[in-house]
C-alpha angles and dihedrals in degrees: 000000000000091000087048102042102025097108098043080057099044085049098038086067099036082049095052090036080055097047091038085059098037086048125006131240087325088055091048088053103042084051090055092045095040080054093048082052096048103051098037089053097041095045090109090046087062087049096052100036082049084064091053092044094059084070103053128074125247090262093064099039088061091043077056087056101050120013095030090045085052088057088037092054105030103024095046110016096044110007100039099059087049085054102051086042096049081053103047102031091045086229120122116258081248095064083046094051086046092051095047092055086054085067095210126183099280078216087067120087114250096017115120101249086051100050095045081055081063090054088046095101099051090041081049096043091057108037088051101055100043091050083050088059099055095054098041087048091048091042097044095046103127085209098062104106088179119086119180104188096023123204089036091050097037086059108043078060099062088062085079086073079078111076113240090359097146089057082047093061099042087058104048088042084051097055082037095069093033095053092054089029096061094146084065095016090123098043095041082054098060107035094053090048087051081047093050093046099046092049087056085047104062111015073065101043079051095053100043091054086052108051084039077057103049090041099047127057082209109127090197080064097046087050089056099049084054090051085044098053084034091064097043096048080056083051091044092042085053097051084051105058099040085098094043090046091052097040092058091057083066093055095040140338096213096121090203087058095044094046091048095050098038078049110055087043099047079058100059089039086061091041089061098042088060090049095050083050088051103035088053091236102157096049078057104046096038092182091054098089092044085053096048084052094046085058092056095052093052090037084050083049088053105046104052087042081056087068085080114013127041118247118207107234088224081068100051083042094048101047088043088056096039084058089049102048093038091056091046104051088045082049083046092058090032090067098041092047086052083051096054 
């Protein structure tokens, strides 16, 4: 556990000792409860990353743990929101960095918490359909035996006999929302396309470097399937903490908290992700990962339905955690009835 966790702990004190210095006792308490949020929205990330894990050597999962935590906390918790203000706003990421220190009411025209809500319905756009992608393509794989919640599952899967159907769907479910959602239509448009895209980038770039890895003795190819799977678990990172990105704006605006709290959690939620992979947890608890999927999809739901209408984050926490539980308590009797 120690040897797992001992440097989200390390860094969990170092992290609270920092906002306790940048902002007092208020500071102290937004962090810890920008931690709780973290971890409780991003659960069913650890469980999914955990599946890719399994496939990369110890060298790379460390590489997860520190290189891969210093993009997670800096590229998409501090770095990424200056970005998609800069851009929407047509102010350099700079001026957005210099009006988020302001730390201006996000209700007030031209302050930073208010201009990265403007950018809310392309961030949700594409998180949510990239996220969309990732359950219909587990759910749809014409080689998964195990079903969790049968006749549903068993036939969603028979959609694979269509060639590209998850693609199908995205894309009736993208001009969906755009045709009831005008005011954003064009937005909604172009960041789910970018989704969609990035999603085929990358799930294939993942896939080439791995069949070039089981069919090739070449360590050179086994080290590009890792990089491969290494880059999409950053894409996949990214997808994960847009709700938790925009939920800590509602909490505060201040970019150096948020990023001290996202980011203490985004490391536990790593942490756990590399002890699953050691500890063998979803060849244990084989409904895990369907839960964890069943969590993106609603998460995916949930995000493109937030360009419109606001979505409590206890919401996004609480059905996240209800899959999660659900799929592990049926794993739970599976196994005893097994036993028995």
């Amino acid at each position: 556990m120690l040897r797992t966790f001992g440097w989200s702990f390390a860094l969990t004190i170092a992290g609270l000792v920092a906002a306790l210095f940048y902002g007092g006792g208020h500071a102290l308490v937004i962090t810890a409860i920008l931690v709780v949020l973290e971890v409780s929205l991003s659960f069913d990330n650890a469980v999914v990353n955990a599946r890719v894990l399994e496939r990369m050597s110890a060298y790379w999962q460390r590489l997860f743990l520190t290189l891969g935590m210093v993009i997670a906390v800096f590229g998409m918790r501090l770095i990424f929101p200056l970005l998609v203000v800069g851009a929407t706003a047509h102010i350099s990421p700079w001026r957005a960095w210099q009006l988020a220190l302001e730390r201006g009411d996000a209700e007030t025209p031209g302050t930073y918490g208010y201009l990265l809500s403007d950018a809310h319905p392309a961030i949700a756009a594409f998180g949510g359909i990239f996220l969309l992608m990732i359950f219909l393509d587990f759910l749809i794989d014409e080689q998964k035996s195990l079903h969790w919640l049968g006749g549903l599952e068993r036939g969603i899967q028979r959609l694979g006999l269509l060639d590209k159907a998850s693609v199908m769907i995205v894309l009736v479910v993208l001009l969906g929302f755009a045709s009831v959602y005008h005011e954003h239509d064009s937005q909604i448009l172009a960041a789910g396309v970018a989704g969609l895209l990035c999603y085929l980038l990358v799930d294939g770039g993942a896939q080439l470097f791995s069949e070039v890895g089981e069919s090739s003795q070449i360590v050179a190819a086994t080290g590009k399937a890792a990089f491969s799977l290494f880059m999409y678990l950053q894409v996949l990172d990214a997808s994960f903490s847009f709700d938790g990105v925009i939920g800590a704006f509602a909490i505060t605006v201040d970019p150096v908290i948020i990023a001290l709290g996202l980011g203490i959690g985004a490391l536990y939620v790593r942490s756990l992700t590399v002890l699953m992979v050691r500890k063998g947890t979803l060849s244990e608890l084989v409904y895990l990962e369907h839960g964890a999927h069943w969590a993106i999809g609603a998460l995916a739901v949930l995000l493109l339905v937030s360009v419109e209408h606001e979505v409590p984050e206890v919401v996004t926490g609480l059905i996240g955690v209800a899959f999660i539980a659900a799929a592990l308590m049926s794993s739970v009797r599976r196994n005893r009835a097994h036993a028995i």
